[in-house]
N, C-alpha and C positions, 0 to 999 in steps of 0.2 A: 120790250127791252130785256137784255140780259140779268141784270137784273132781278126780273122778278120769275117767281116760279115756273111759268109757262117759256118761257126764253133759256131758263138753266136749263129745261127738261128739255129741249129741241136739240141742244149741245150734248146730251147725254144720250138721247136717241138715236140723233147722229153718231157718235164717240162708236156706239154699242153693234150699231148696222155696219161700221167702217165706211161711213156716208161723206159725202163733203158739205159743210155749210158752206154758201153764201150769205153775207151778213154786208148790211151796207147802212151807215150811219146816221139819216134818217131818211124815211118813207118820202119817195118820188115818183107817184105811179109811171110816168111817161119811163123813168129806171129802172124801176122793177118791171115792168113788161119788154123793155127790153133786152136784160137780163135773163128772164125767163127767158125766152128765144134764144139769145145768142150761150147760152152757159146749159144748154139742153134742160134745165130745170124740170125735175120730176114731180116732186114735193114743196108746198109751199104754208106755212102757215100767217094767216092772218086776223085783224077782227073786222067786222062787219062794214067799218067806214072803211077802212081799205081795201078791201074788195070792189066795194063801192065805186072808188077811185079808180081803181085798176080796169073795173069794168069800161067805165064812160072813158077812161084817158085810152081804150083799144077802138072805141068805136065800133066798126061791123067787122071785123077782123077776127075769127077763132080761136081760141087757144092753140098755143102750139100743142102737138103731138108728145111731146116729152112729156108735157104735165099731166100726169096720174093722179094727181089727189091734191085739193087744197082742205086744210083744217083752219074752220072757224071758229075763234075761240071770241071771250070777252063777252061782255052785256050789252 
């Protein structure tokens, strides 16, 4: 969430690189994957259950090309 510290710092990283966030209101793996695809997504951060999600909702399907880097953040 924005909110909290890990969220404000993602808008400030962005801000700083002249990145563009994507932000979407809540967590829809089958969305955010495709998202990632269609919005060239390079960078993504998540926690663990989300990925989680993102993983099994692609199935056998590869990462796109675009994404360079996911950060796992969380416990």
């Amino acid at each position: 969430p924005l909110f909290h510290i890990a969220g404000l710092s993602i808008l400030v990283r962005a801000a700083l690189a002249g990145a563009c966030v994507v932000a979407v209101p809540r967590f829809e793996a089958a969305r955010v994957g495709a998202l990632v695809e269609s919005e060239a997504i390079t960078h993504a951060s998540l926690v663990a259950t989300m990925l989680a999600e993102l993983l099994r909702a692609s199935g056998t399907r590869s990462a796109p090309r675009s994404l360079r880097l996911v950060l796992v953040g969380g416990g």
